[in-house]
Backbone bond lengths (Angstrom), bond angles and torsions (degrees), N, CA, C in turn:
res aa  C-N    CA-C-N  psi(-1)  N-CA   C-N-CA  omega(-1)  CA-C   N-CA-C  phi
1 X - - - 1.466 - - 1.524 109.15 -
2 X 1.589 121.90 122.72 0.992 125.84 175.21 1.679 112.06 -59.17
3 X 1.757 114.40 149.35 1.260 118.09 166.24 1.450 134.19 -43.62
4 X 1.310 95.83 -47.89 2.097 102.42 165.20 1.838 99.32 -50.39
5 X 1.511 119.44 -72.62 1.584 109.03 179.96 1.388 130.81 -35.19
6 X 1.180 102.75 -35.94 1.630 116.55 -153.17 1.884 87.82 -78.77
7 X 1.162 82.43 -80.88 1.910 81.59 -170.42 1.654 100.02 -55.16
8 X 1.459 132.07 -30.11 1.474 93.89 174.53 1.767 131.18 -72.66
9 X 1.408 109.87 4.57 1.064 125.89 -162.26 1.629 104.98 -109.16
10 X 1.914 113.10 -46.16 1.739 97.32 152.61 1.756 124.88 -54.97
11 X 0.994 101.29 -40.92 1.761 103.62 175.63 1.502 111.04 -46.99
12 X 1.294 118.62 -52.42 1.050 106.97 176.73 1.232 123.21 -77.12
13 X 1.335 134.22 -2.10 1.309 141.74 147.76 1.199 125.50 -44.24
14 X 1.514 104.71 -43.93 1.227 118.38 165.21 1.261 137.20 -52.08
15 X 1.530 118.85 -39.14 1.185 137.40 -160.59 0.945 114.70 -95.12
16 X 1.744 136.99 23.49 1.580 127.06 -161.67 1.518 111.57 -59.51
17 X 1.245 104.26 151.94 1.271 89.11 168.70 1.919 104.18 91.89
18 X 1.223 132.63 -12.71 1.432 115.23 159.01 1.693 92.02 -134.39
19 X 1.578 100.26 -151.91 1.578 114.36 -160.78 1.622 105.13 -71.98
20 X 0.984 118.01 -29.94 1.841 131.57 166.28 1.496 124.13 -47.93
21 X 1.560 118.38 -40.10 1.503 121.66 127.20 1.214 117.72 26.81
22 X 1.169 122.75 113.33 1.880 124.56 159.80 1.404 91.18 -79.59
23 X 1.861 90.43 155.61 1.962 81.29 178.84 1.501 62.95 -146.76
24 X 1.968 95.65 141.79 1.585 113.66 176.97 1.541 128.28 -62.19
25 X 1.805 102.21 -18.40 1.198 117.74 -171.75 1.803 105.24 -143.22
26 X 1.187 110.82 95.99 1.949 97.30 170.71 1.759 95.56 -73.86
27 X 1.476 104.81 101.05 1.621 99.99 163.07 1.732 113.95 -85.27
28 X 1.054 132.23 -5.74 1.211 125.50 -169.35 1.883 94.13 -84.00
29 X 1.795 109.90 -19.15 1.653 105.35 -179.40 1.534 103.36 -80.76
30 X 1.004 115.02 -28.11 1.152 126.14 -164.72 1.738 103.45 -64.54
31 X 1.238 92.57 -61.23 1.740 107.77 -174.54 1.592 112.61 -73.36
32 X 1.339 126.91 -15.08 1.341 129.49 141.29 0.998 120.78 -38.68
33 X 1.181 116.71 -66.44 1.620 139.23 -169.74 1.405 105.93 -36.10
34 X 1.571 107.11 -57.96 1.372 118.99 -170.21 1.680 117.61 -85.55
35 X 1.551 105.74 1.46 1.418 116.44 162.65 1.552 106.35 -85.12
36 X 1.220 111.41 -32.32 1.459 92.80 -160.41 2.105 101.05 -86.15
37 X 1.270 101.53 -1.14 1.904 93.30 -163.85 1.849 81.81 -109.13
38 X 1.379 129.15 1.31 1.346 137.41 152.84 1.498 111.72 -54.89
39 X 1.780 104.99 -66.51 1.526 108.93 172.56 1.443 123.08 -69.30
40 X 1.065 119.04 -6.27 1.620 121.58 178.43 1.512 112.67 -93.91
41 X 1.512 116.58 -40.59 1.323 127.79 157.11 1.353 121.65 -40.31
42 X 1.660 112.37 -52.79 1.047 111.97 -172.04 1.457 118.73 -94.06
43 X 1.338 110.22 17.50 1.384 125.15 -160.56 2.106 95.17 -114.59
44 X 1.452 94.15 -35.06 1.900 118.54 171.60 1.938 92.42 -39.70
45 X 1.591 80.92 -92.88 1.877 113.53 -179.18 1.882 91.97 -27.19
46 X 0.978 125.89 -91.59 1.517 137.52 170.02 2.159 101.29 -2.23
47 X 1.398 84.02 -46.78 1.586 86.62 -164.59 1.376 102.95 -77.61
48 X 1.509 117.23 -35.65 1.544 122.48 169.94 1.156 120.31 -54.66
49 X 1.389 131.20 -74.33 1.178 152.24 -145.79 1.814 97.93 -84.23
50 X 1.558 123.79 -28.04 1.028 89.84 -178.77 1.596 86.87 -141.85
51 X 1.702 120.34 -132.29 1.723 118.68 169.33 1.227 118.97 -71.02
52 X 1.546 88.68 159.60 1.644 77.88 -174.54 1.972 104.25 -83.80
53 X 0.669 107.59 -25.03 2.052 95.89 -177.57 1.704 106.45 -63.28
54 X 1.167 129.06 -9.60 1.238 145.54 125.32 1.395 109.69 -5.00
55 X 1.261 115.25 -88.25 1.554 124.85 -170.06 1.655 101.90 -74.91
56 X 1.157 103.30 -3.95 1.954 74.74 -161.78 1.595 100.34 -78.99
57 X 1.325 125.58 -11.79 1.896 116.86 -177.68 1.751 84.52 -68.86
58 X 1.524 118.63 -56.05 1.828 101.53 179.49 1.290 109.90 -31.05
59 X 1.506 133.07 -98.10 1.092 150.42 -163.46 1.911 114.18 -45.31
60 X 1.549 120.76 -12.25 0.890 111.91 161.77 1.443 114.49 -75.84
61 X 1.628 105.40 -46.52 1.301 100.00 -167.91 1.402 111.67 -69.15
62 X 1.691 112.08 -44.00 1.447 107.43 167.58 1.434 128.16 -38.80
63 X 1.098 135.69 -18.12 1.308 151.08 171.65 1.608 129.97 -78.65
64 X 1.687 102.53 -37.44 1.176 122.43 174.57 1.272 105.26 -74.28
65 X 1.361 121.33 -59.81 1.510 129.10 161.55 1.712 109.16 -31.68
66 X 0.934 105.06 -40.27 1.921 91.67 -162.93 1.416 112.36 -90.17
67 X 1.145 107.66 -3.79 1.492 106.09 176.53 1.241 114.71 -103.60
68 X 1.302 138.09 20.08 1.378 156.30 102.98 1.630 117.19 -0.92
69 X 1.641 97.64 -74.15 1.356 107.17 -153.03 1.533 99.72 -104.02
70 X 1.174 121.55 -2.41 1.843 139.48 145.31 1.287 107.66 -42.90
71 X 1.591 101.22 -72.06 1.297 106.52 -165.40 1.290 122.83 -75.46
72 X 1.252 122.05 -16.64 1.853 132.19 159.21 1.139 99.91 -50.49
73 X 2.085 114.84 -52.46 1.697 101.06 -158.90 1.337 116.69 -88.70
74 X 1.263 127.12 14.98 1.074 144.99 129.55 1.393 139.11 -19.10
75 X 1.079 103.51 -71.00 1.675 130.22 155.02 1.312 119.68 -70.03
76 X 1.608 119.42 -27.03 1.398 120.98 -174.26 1.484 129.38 88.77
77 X 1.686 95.14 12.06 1.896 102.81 -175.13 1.125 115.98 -84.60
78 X 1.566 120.69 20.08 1.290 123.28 -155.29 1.667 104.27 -79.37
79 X 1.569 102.44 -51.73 1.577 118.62 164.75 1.461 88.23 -153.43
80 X 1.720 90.38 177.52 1.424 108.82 -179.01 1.855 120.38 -81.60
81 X 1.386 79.42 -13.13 1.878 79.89 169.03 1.580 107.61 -102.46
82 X 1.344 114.50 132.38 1.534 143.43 -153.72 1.499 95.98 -68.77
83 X 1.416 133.29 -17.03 1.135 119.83 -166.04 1.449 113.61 -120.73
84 X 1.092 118.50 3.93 1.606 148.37 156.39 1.710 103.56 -59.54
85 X 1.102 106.36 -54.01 1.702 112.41 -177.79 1.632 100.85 -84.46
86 X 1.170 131.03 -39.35 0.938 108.78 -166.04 1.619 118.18 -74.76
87 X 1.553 106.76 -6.76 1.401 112.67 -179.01 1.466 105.41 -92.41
88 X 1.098 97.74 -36.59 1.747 93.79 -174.51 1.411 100.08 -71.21
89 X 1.518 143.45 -30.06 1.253 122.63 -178.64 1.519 117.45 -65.56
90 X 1.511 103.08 -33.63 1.463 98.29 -165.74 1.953 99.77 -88.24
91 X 1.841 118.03 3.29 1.417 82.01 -176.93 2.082 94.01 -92.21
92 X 1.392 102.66 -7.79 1.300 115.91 -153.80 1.747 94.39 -67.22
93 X 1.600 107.24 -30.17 1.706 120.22 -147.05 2.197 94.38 -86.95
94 X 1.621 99.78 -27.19 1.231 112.65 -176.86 1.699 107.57 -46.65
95 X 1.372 119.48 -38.43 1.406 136.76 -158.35 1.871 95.30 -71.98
96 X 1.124 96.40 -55.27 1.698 101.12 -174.50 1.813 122.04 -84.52
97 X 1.711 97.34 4.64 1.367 118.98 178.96 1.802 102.81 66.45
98 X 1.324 116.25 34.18 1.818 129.04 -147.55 2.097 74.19 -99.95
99 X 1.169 108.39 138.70 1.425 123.04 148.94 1.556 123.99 -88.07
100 X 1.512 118.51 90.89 1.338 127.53 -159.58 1.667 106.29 -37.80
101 X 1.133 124.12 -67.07 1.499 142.41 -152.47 1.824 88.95 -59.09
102 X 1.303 126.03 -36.09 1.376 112.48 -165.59 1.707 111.14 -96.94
103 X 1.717 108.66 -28.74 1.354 112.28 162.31 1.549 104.00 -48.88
104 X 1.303 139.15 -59.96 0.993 148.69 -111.48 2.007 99.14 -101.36
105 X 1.671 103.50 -38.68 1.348 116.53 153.77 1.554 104.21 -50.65
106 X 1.567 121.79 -84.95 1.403 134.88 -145.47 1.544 93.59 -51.47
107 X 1.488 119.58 -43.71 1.531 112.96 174.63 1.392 126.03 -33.90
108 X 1.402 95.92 -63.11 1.438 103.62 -162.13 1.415 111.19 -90.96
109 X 1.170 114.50 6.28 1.680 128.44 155.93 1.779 113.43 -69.35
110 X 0.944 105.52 -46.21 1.691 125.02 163.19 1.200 105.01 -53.86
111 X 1.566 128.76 -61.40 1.280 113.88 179.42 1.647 133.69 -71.97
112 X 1.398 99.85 -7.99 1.654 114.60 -178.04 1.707 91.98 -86.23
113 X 1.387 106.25 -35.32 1.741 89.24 -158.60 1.691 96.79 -125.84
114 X 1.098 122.92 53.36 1.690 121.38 -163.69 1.590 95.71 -73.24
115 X 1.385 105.79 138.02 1.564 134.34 173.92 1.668 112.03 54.19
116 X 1.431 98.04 34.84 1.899 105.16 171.65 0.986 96.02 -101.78
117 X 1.815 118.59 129.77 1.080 117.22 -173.31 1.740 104.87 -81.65
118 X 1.438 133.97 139.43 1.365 133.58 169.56 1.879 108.10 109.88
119 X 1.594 92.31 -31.66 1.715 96.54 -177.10 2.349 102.10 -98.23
120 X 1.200 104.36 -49.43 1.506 112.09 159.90 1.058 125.14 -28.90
121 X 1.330 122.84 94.12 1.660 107.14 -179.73 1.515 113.90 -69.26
122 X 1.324 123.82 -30.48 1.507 147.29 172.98 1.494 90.84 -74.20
123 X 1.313 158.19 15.39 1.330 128.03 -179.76 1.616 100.75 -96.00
124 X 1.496 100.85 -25.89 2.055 116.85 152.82 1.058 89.05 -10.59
125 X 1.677 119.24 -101.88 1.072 128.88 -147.54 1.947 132.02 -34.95
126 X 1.405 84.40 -17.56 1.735 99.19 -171.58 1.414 109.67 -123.11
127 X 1.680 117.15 13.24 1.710 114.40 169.87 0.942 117.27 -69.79
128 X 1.273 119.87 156.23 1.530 120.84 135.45 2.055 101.24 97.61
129 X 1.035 99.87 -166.08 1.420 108.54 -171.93 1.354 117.35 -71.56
130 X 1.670 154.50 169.96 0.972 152.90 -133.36 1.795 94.56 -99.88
131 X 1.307 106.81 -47.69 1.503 144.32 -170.04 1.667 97.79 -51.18
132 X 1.214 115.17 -54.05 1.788 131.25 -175.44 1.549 96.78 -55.81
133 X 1.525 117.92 -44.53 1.647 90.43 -159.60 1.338 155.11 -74.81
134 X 1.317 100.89 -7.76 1.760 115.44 161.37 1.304 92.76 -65.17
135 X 1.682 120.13 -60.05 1.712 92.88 174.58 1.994 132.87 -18.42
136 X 1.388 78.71 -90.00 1.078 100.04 179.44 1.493 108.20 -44.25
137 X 1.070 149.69 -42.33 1.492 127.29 162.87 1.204 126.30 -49.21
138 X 1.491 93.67 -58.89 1.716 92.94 174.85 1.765 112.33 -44.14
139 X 0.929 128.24 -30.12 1.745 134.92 -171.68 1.798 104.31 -111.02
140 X 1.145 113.32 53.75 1.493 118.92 -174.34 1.356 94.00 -104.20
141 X 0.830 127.98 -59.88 1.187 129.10 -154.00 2.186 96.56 -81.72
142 X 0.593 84.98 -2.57 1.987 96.47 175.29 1.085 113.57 -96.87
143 X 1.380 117.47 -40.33 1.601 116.41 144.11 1.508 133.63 -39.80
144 X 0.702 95.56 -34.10 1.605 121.64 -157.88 1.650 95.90 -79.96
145 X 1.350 99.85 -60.22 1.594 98.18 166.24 1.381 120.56 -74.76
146 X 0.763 167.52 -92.65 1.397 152.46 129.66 1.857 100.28 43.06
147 X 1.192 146.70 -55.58 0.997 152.83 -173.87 1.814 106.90 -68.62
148 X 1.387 97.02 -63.05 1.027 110.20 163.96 1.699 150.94 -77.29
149 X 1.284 108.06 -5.19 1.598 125.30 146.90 1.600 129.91 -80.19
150 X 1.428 102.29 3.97 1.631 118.78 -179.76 1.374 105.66 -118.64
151 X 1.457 138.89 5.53 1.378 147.03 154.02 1.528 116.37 -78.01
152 X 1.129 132.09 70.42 1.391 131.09 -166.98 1.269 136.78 -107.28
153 X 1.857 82.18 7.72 1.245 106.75 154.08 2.173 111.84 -79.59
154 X 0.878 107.85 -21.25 1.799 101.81 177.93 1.187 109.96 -49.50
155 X 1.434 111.92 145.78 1.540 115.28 -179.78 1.459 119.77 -46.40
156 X 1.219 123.59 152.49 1.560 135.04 -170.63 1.574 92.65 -47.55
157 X 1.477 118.94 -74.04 1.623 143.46 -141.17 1.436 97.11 -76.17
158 X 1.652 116.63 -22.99 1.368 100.43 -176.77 1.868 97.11 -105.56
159 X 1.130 144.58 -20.60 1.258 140.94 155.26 1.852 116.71 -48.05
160 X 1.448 100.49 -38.28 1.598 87.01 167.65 1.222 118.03 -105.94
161 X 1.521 131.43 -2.63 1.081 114.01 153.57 1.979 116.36 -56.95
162 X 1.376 109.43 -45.38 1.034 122.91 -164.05 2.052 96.01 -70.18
163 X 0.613 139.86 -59.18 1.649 149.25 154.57 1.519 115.30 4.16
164 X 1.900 87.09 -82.39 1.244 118.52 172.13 1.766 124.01 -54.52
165 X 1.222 88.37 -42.23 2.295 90.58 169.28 1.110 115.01 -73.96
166 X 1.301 125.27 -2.14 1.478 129.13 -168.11 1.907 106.04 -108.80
167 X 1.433 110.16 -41.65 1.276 148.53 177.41 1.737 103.96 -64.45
168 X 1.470 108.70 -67.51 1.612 105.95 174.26 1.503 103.92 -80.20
169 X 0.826 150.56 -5.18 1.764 146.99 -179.45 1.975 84.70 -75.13
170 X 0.932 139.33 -79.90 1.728 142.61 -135.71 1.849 70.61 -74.29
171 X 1.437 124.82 -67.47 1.190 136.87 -151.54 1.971 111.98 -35.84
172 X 1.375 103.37 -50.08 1.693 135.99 158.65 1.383 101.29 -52.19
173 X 1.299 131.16 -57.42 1.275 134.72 -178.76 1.301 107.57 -54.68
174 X 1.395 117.03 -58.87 1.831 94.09 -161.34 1.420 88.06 -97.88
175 X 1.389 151.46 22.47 1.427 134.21 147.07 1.336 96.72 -85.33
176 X 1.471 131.46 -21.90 1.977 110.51 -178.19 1.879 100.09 -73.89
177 X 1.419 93.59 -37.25 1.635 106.61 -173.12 2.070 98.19 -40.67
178 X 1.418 90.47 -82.73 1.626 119.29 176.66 2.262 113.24 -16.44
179 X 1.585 87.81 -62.78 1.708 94.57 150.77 1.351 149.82 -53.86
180 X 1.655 105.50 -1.86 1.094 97.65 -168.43 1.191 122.39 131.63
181 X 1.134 105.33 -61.89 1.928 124.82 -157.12 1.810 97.33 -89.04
182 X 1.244 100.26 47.14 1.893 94.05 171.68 1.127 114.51 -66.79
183 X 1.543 133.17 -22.17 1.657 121.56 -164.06 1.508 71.18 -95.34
184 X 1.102 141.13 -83.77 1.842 102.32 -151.09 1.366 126.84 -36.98
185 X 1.290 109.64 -52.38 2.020 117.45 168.39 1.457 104.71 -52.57
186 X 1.065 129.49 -38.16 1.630 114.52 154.65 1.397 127.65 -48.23
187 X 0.798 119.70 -66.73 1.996 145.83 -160.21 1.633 83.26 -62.88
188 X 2.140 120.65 -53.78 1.009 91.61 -157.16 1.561 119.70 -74.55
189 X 1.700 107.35 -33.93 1.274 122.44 172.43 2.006 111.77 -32.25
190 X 1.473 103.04 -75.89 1.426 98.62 165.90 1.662 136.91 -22.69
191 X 1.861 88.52 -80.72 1.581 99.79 162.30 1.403 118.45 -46.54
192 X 1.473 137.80 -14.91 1.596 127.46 178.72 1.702 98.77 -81.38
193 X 1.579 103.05 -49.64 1.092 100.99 -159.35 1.720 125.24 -56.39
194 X 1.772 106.05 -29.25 1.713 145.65 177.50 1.947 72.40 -55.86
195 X 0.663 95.05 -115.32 1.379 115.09 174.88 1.235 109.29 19.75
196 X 1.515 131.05 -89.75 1.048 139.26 -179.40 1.614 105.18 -52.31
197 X 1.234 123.55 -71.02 1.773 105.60 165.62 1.140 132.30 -13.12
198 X 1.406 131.09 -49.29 1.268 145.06 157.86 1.284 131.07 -49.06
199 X 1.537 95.70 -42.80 1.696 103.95 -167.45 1.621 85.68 -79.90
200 X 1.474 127.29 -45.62 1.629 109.48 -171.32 1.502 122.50 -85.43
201 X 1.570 116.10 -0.41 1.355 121.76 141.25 1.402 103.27 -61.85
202 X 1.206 148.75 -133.99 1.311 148.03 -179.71 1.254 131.64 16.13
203 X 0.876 119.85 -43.25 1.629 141.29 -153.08 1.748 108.42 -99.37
204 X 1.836 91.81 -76.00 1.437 108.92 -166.67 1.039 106.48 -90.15
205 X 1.773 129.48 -56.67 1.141 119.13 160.54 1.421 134.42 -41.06
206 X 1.253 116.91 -76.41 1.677 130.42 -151.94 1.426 101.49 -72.63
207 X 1.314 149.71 -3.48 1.580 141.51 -170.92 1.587 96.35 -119.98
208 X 1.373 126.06 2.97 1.485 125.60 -173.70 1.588 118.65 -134.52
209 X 1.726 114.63 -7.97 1.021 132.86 -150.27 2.088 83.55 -93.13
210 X 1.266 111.58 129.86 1.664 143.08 52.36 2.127 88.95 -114.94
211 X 1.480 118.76 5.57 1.395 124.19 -141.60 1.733 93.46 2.59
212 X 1.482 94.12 118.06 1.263 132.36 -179.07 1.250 112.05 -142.84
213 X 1.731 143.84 -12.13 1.112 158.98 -159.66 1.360 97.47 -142.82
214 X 1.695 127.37 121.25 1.756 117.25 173.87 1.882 79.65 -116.42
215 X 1.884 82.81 135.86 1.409 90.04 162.14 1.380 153.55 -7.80
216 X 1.506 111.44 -46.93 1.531 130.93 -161.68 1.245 83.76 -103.08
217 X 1.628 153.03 20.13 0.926 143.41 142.77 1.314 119.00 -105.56
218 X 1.003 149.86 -13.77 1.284 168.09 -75.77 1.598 142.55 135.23
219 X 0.970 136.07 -29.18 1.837 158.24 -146.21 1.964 89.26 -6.16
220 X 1.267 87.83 -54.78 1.860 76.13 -157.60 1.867 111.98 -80.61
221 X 1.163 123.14 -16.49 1.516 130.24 140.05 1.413 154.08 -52.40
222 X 1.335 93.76 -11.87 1.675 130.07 -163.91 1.855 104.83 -92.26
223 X 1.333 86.09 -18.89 1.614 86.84 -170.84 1.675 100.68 -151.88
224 X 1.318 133.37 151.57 1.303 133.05 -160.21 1.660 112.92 -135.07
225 X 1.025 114.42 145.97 1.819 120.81 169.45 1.697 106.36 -88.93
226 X 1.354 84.92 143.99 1.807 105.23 -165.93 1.790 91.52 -108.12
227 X 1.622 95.29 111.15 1.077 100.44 -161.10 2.096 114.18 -99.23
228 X 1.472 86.54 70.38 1.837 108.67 -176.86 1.407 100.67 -126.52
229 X 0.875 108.36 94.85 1.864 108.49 172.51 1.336 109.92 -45.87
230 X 1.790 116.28 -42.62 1.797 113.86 -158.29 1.697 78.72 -76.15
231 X 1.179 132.76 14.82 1.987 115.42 176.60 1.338 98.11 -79.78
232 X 1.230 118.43 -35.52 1.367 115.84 -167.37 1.369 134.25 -40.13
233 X 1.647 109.13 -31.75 1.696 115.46 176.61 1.528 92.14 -98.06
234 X 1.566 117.59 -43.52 1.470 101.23 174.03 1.487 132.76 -26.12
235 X 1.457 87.84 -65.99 1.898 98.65 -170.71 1.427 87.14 -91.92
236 X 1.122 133.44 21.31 2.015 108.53 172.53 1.811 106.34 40.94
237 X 1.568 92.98 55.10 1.477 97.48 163.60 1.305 125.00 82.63
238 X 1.034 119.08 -34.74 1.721 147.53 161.80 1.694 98.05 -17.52
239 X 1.336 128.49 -55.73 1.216 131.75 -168.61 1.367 112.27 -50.37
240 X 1.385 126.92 -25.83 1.557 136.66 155.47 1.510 112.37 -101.74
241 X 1.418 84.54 65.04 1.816 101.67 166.65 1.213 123.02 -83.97
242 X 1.550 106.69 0.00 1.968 93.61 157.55 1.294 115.05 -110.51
243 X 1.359 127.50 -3.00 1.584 130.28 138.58 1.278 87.24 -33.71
244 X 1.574 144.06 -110.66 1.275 143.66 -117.47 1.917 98.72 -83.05
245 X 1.218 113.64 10.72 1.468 129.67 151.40 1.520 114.57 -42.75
246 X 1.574 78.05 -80.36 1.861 113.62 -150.33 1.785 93.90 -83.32
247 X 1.367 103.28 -23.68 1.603 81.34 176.72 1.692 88.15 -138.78
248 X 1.378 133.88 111.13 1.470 111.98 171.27 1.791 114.06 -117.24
249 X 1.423 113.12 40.02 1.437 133.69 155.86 1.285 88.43 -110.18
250 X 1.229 152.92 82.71 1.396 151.97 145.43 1.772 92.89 -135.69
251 X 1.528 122.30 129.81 1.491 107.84 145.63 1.278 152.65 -56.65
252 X 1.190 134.20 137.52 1.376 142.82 -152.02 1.719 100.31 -41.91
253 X 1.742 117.78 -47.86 1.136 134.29 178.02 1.628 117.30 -34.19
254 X 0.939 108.51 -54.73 1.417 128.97 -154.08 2.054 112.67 -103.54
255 X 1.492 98.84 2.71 1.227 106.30 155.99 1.573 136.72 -35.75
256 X 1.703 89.30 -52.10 1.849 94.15 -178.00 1.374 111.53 -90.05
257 X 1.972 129.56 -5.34 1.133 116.03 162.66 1.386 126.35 -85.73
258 X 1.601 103.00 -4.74 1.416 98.06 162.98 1.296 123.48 -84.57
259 X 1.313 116.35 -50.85 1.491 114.64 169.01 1.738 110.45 -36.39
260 X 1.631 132.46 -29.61 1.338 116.50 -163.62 1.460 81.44 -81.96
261 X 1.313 144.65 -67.22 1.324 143.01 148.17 1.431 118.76 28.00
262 X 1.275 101.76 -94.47 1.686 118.59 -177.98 1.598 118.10 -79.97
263 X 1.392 118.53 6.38 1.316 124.13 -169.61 1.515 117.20 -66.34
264 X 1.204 124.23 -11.03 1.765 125.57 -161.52 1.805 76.09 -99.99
265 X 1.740 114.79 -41.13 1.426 100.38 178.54 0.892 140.11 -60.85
266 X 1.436 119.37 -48.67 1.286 123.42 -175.87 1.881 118.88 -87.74
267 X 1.611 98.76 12.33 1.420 105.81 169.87 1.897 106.59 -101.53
268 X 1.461 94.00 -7.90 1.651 97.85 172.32 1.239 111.50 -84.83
269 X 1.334 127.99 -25.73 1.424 133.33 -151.79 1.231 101.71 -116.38
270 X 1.551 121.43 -7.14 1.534 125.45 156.76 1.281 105.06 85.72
271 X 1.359 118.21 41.53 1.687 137.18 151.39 1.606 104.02 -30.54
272 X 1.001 129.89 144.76 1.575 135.33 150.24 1.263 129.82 -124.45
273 X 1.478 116.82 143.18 1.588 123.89 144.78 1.276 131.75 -109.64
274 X 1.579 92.35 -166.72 1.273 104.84 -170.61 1.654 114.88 -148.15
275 X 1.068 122.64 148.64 1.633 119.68 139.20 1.226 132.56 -54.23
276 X 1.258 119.89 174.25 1.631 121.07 -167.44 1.325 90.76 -74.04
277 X 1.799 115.51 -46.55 1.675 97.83 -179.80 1.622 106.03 -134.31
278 X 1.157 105.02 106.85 1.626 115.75 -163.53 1.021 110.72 -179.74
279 X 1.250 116.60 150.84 1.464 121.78 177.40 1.666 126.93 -86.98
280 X 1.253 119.90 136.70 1.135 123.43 -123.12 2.242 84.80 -81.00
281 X 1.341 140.40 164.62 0.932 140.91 167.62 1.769 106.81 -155.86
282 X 1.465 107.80 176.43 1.167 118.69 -159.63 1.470 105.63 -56.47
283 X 1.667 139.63 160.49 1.153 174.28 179.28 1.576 101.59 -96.37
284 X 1.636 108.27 88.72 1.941 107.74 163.28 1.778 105.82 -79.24
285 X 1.192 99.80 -175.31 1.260 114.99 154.31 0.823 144.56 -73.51
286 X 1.372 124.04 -22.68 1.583 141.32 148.80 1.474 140.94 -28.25
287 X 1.722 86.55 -35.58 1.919 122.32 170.38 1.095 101.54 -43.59
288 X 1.171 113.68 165.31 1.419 139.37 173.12 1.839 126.28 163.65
């Protein structure tokens, strides 16, 4: 168990009794999970039955949805038994054509080294000139590999698992293509790609952006709250993305009861937000 897991997972040991809590089962990840391969399913059928640009709003959203319950199993908040998460990441990672075992590295590389430029695998998302960054989202996740096919030190079993899911994903693709079924292998290709743009607008970008503060200087500065309440069902909580900072063994769910929680704290310790487009400034008490 990586160091980010480990201590976020005694902390919550600690905390019985509020939102910090281990809970034996996150069912609300669980039941995500099976929303988002709902919208991708029905986004499939969509691609059959009629065009394919048809399905691709499914498969975006299905996509957006699944990297939710990825990124929990990541951390391992999925449940308390280790192999609960490890399934749900890899059926969740299937949607975005994502190879669980190597997302799951590049993550928590982000969280050891958040907003260092060269060590960040997410600091991608925020290089370079103003002009690059729809680029660069759209190609986040290409980074990511690229980052991660040059670690060769990673264990054997998890480099070819990670290889191989990446390898049979295109492989499935142009044999579904080859059969017939090109507007779904279209719609999905597209819809993954929508998808991932989004998720690293949101995600990687917007909770780290001018990154001007790297973690190991900072923890609760390093990363910022997106200060839109209606974000909250949007991003599935995401909008208190340095909640899932300071504690990221907490479930996605239970984000905004910690922040009401820790709020006198992290307005002492000079927490920040932001607007969707604004520069990020101090965290009162008033927040919420």
């Amino acid at each position: 168990m990586t160091s980010v897991t480990a201590s976020s997972v005694r902390g919550a040991r600690r905390d019985r009794g509020s939102a910090l809590s281990a809970v034996p089962v996150a069912w609300p990840t669980l039941l995500l999970t099976v929303v988002a391969w709902i919208c991708f399913l029905g986004a499939v059928g969509i691609g059959e039955l009629a065009a394919w640009w048809l399905a691709v709003p499914g498969v975006v959203l299905g996509g957006f949805i699944a990297f939710t319950p990825m990124h929990d199993a990541a951390h391992r908040s999925v449940a308390k038994a280790r192999r609960v998460s490890e399934v749900t990441g890899r059926l969740a990672g299937v949607i975005l054509l994502a190879p669980f075992p190597a997302f799951r590295w590049i993550h928590l590389e982000h969280h050891k080294h958040t907003n260092e430029a060269g060590a960040d695998p997410d600091f991608y998302s925020g290089a370079g000139p103003r002009w690059q960054l729809p680029l660069r989202w759209l190609t986040q996740d290409l980074h990511y590999y690229w980052v991660y096919l040059r670690q060769v030190e990673r264990p054997r079993r998890e480099r070819l698992e990670a290889i191989g899911t990446l390898l049979g994903s295109y492989v499935a693709l142009a044999a579904l293509a080859l059969a017939g079924h090109w507007q779904f292998v279209v719609a999905w290709l597209i819809g993954a790609r929508l998808a991932i743009a989004l998720l690293a607008f949101a995600f990687d970008y917007l909770p780290h952006a001018p990154h001007d503060v790297v973690q190991k200087q900072d923890r609760y500065r390093a990363t910022t709250l997106i200060d839109h309440g209606w974000l909250t069902p949007v991003l599935l909580y995401q909008n208190y993305h340095l909640i899932h900072h300071l504690y990221p063994g907490v479930p996605f769910y239970r984000y905004a009861r910690v922040f009401e929680e820790r709020r006198a704290d992290l307005v002492k310790r000079g927490a920040r937000k932001r607007k969707l487009f604004g520069a990020a400034q101090p965290l009162d008490d008033r927040d919420s």
